[in-house]
C-alpha positions in Angstrom: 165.2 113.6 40.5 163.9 116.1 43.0 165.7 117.0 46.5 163.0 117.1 49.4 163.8 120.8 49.3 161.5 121.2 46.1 159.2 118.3 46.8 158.4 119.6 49.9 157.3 123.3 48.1 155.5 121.1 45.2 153.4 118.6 48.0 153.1 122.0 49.8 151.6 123.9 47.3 149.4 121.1 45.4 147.9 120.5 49.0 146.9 124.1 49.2 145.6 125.0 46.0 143.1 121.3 46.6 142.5 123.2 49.6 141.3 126.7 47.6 137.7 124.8 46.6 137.0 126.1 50.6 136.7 129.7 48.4 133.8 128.1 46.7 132.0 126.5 49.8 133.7 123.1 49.5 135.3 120.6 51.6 137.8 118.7 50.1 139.3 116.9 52.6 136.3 117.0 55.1 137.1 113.3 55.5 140.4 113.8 57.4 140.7 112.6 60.9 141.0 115.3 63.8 141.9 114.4 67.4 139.4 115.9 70.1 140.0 116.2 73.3 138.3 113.2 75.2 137.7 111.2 78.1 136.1 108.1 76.1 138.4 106.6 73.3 135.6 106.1 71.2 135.3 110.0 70.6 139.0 110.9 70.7 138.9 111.0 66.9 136.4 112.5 64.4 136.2 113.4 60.7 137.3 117.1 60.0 133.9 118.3 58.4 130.3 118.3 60.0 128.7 116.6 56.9 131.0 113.8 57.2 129.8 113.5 60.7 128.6 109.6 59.5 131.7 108.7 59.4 133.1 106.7 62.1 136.4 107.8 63.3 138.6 105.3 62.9 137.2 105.2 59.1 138.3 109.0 58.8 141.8 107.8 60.1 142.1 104.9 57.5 140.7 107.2 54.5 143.6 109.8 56.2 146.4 107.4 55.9 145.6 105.9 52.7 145.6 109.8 51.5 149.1 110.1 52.7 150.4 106.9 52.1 149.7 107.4 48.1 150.9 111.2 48.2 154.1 110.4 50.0 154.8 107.1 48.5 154.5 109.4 44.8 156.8 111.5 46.7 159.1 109.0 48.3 159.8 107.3 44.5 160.4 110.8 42.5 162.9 111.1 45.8 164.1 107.3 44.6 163.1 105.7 47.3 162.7 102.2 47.6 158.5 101.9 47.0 157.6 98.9 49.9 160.2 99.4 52.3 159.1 103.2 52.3 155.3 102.2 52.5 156.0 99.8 55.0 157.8 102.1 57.4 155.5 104.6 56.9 152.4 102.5 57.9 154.0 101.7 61.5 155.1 105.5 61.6 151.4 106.9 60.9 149.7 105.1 63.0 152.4 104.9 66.0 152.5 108.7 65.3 149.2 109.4 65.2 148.0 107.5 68.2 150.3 109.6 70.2 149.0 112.8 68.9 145.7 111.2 69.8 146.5 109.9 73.1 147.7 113.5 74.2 143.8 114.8 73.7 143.2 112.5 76.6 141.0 115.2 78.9 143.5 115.0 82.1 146.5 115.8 80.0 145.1 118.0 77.5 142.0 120.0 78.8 142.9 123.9 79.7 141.4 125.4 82.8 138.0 126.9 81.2 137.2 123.4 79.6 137.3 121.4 82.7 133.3 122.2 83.8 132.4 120.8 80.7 134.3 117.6 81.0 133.6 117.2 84.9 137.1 117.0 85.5 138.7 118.4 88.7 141.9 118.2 87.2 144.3 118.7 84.4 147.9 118.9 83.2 146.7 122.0 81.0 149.3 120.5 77.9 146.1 121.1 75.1 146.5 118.5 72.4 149.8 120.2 71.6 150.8 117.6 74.4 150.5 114.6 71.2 153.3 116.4 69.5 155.5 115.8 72.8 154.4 112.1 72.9 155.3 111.3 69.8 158.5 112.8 70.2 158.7 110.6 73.0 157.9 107.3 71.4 160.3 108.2 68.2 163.1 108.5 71.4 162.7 104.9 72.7 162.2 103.5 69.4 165.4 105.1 68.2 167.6 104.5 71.0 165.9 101.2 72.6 164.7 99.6 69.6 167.0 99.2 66.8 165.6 96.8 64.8 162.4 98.3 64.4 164.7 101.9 63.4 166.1 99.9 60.6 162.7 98.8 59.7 161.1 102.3 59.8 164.9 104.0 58.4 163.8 104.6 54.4 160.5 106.7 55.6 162.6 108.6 58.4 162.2 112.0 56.6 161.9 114.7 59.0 163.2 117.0 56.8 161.0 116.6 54.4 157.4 116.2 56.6 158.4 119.9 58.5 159.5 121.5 55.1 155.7 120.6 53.8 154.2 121.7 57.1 156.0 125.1 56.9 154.6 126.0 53.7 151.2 124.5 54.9 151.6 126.8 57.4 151.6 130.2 55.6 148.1 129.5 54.8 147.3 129.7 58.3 149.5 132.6 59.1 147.9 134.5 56.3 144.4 134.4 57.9 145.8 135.6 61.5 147.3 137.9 60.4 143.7 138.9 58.3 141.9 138.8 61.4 144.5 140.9 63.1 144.3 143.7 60.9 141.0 144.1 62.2 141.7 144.5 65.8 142.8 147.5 68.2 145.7 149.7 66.5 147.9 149.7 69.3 147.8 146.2 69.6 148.9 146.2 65.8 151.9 148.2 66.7 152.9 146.3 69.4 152.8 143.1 67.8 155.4 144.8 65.0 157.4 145.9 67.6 157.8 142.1 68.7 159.8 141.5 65.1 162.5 144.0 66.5 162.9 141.8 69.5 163.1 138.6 68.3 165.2 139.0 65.2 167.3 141.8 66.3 168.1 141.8 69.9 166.9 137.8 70.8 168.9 136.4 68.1 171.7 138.2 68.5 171.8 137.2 71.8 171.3 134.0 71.4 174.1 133.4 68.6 176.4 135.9 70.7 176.1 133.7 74.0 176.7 130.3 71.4 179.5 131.5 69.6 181.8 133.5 72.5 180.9 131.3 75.7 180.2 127.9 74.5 182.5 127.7 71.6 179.8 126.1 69.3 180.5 126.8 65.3 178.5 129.1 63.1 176.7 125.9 61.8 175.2 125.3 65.3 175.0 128.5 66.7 172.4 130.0 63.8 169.7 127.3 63.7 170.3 127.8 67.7 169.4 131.2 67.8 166.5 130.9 65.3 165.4 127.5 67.1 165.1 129.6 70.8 164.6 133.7 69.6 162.0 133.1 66.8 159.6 129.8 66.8 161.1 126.9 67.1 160.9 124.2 65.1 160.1 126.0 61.6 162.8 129.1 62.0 165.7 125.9 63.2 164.3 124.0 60.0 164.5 127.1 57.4 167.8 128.3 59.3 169.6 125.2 58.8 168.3 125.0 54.7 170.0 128.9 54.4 172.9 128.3 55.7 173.4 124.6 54.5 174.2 123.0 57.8 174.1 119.0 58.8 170.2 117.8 58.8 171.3 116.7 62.4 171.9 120.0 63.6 168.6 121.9 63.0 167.1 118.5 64.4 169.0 118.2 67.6 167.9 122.2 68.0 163.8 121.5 67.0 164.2 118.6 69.9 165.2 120.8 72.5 162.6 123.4 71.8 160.0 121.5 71.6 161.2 120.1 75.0 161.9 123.4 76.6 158.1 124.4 75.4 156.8 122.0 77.7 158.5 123.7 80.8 157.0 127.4 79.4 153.7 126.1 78.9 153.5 124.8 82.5 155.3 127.2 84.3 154.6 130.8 82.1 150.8 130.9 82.5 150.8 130.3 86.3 153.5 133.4 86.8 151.6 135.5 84.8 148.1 134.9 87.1 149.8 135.4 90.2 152.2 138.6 89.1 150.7 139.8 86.6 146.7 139.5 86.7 146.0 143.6 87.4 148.0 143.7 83.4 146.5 140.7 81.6 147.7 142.2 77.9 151.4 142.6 79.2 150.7 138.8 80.1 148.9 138.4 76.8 152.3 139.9 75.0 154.8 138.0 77.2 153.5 134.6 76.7 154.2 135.5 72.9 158.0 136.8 72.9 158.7 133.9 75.6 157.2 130.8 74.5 159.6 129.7 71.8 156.6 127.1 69.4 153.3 128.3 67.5 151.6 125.9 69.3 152.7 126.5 72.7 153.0 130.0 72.4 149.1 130.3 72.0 148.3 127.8 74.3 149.8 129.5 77.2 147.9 132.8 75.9 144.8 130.9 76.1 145.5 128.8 79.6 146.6 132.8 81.0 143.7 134.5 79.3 141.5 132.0 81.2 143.2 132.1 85.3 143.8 135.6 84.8 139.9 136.4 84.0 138.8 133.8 86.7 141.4 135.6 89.6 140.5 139.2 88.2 136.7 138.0 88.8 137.6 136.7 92.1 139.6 139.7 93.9 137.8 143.0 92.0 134.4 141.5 90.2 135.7 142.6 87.0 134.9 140.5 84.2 137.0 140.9 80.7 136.1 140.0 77.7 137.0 136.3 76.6 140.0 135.9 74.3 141.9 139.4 74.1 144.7 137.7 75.9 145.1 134.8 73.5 145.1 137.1 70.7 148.0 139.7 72.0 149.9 136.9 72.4 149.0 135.2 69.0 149.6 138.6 67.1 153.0 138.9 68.6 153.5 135.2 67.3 152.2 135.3 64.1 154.0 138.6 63.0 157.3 136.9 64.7 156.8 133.7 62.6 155.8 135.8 58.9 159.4 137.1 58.7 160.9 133.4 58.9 161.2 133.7 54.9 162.5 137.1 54.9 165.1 136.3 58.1 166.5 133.2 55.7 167.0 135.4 52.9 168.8 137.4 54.8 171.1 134.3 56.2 171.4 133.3 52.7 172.9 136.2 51.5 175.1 137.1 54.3 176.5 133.4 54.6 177.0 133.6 50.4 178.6 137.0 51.1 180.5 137.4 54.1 180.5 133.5 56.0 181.4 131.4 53.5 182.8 133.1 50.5 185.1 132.4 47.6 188.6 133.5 47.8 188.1 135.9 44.7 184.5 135.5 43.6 182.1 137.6 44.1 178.6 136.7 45.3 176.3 136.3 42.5 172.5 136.2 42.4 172.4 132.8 41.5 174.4 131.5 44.4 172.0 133.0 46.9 169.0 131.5 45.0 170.6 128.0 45.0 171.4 128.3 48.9 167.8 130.1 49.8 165.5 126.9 50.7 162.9 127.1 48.0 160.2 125.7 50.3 160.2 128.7 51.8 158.5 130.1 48.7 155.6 128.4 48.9 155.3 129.4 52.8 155.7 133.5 51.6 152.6 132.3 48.4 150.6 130.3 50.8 150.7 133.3 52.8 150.1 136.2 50.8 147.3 134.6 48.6 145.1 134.0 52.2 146.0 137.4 53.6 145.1 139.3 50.1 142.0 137.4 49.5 140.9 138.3 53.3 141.8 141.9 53.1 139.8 142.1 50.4 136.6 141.6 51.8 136.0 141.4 55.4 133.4 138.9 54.0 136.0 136.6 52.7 137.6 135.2 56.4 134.4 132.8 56.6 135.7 131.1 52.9 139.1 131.1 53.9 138.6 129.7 57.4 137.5 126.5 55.2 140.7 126.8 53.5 142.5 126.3 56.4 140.9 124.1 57.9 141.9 121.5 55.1 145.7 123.3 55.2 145.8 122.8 58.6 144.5 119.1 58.6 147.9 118.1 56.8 149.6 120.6 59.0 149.4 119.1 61.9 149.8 115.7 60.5 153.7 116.6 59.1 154.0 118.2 61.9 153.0 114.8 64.1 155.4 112.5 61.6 158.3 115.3 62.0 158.3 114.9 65.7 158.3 110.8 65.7 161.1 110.7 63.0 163.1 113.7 64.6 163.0 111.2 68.0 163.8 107.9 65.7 167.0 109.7 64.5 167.8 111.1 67.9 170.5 108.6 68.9 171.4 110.1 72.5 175.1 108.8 72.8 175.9 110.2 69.1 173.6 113.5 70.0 176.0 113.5 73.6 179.3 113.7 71.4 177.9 116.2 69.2 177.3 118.4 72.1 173.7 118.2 72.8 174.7 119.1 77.1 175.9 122.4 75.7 173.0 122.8 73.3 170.1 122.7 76.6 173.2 124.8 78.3 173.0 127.6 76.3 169.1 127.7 76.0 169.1 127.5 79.5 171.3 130.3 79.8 169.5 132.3 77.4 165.8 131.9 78.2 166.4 132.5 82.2 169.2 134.3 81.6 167.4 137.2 79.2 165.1 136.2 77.1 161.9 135.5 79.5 163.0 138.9 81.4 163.6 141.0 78.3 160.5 139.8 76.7 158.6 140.8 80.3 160.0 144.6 80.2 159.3 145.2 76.5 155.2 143.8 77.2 155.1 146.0 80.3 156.7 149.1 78.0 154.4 148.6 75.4 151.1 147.1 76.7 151.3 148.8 80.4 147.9 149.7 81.1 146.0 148.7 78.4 142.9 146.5 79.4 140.8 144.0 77.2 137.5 145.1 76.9 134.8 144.5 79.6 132.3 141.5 79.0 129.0 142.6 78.1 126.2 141.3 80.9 
């Protein structure tokens, strides 16, 4: 019988290679549902592909959930499973799921600043869609906590583990491509972006598992995932922390919670700072909204929602119009090579929790006691990953092909990633999370991310990206 461990890097990996046709000009899953953002209901949702552009999209989200309810129902009965109580728990979960994720592209809560001309909105709450993720989090709370019955129902396809493991490996395809297209742009913006590893491995996570350990007393088992979950990216680096170093499932799920809440606060607060203190350096914005927003998702939105009020207030007070997009992509360089070492950072756990943490009187470490405690999914993250990036660099030609690659990757991406968040809230019981410690959990990222790691990450962008300017607009 397979753990969720190895399903996770099989589903992750058959998903992809269906996804490699994109190489050939296809579009496998064109049919798959995507949420846009939307001010009627009726075109909140839409198939993923332009030739399925017939289809009516609430058909693409029925062909999407029959898709995952036969993959993950093969899944769920090689994990043994029971078949109909899974399937019927998962139904409620999609769709519940789902319409969240969908319901956070409504136009007031999702639209960023240069999008609201073309809606004819005055207003929004600047969240992009990432704000669905956030929603569903927030339904999976009250069912968990206020609706027992219904948590019972939904308990044998409550699998967070298992959804996020899949969408990490799903997302090295992703990462690959950045990191493609990066190669391509300014050199020093290159060696900046490497520079950002040093910070968030070694000095943020250090930190981090310092301030955990000494001052609130938490155990090694909490304070690792911790420091991964607030110095690296969240939700993925708590998940393929916790796998390393073998801790409770409840822990690196109590820590992806808090992030993803304490994302929220960044991407509304981050973005406004760096217009009004820091429009005259709009990369050192650019490179701060990447070391100090702790998600992928949020991380890149508050480089877009700063690329777009620092342009418009540069415009404003000197006339100077920059180029569109140079501060999204500082700070989704510095993310993406933050996020690429996740596999090599758990190695690294693994061995040093095999060797020095939690070591047998008299043994010694062999090689096969760090490959059992190394979470194999991460293996198909590190393959998706370099596959994408070596078919890129090989021909400049080769981004368009792989962009259709993604695209499919990312489809079921972002769906794990939507039943991750639901489930993660269904098993977040608050008075069991309360004994557990989850006040000193928010204490110490509190601590650490106003304490340091906002203000460390502002002086190493200002060191590094001090007077560099994106590129004027062309008339």
């Amino acid at each position: 019988m397979l753990d969720e461990d190895g399903l996770a890097l099989a589903m992750g990996l058959g998903l992809f290679l269906a996804a490699l046709l994109g190489v050939a000009g296809h579009e496998p899953f064109g049919w798959g549902v995507r949420a846009k953002v939307w001010l009627d209901p009726g075109q909140g949702l839409a198939p993923l592909s332009a030739k399925f552009a017939m289809l009516p999209g609430l058909a693409s989200l029925g062909l999407t959930y029959l898709f995952m309810a036969l993959l993950l129902g093969v899944g769920a009965r090689l994990l043994g499973a029971r078949l109909g109580r899974f399937l019927a728990g998962f139904t409620v979960i999609f769709f519940l799921s789902y319409g969240c994720y969908a319901l956070g592209h409504f136009a007031y809560i999702a639209a960023t600043p240069d999008q609201l001309g073309k809606l004819g909105i005055p207003w929004s709450l600047n969240l992009t869609g990432e704000a669905g993720f956030i929603l569903a989090l927030l339904a999976g709370l009250g069912v968990g906590n206020g609706l027992p019955g219904l948590a019972g129902f939904l308990r044998e396809a409550v699998r967070p583990e298992w959804y996020i493991k899949t969408a990490i490996v799903l997302l090295g395809a992703t990462l690959g491509v950045k990191s493609a297209e990066a190669v391509g742009l300014a050199s020093a913006v290159m060696f900046r972006g490497l520079c950002a590893i040093v910070e968030a491995y070694l000095i943020y996570w250090a930190l981090v598992y310092f301030v955990a350990r000494k001052y609130f007393r938490f155990s090694r088992e909490w304070a690792a995932p911790l420091a991964s979950g607030i110095s690296i990216c969240g939700v993925s680096a708590a998940i393929a922390t916790g796998a390393a170093i073998r801790a409770r499932p409840v822990v690196p799920i109590m820590v992806s919670s808090l992030v993803v809440i304490f994302a929220v606060f960044e991407l509304l607060l981050l973005p406004f700072a760096a217009q009004h203190f820091l429009y005259k350096e709009p990369m050192v914005a650019g490179a701060w909204m990447g070391l100090a927003v702790k998600t992928d998702g949020a991380a890149v939105a508050s480089g877009a929602i700063a690329d777009s009020l620092i342009r418009a207030k540069v415009l404003a007070t000197s006339g100077i119009a920059y180029k569109e997009g140079w501060i999204t992509m500082t700070a989704t360089t510095i993310k993406v090579f933050i996020d690429v070492f996740i596999g090599i950072w758990s190695f690294v756990l693994a061995v040093v929790w095999c060797a020095y943490i939690e070591p047998q009187a008299g043994h010694k470490v062999r090689a096969v006691e760090i490959w059992q405690r190394f979470p194999k999914f991460i293996l198909g993250y590190g393959l998706t990953f370099a596959i994408l990036l070596a078919y890129c660099l090989n021909a400049k030609a080769h981004l368009g092909s792989a962009k259709l690659v993604t695209a499919g990757t990312e489809l079921f991406r972002v769906l794990f990633f939507v039943l991750t968040f639901f489930t993660i809230g269904v098993t977040t019981n608050f008075r069991k999370l309360w004994e557990e410690g989850i006040g000193r959990l928010a204490a110490v990222y509190v601590v650490c991310l106003f304490g340091f790691i906002i203000w460390i990450g502002l002086a190493i962008s200002w060191l590094f990206f001090h007077g560099v300017k994106p590129p004027l607009a062309t008339p």
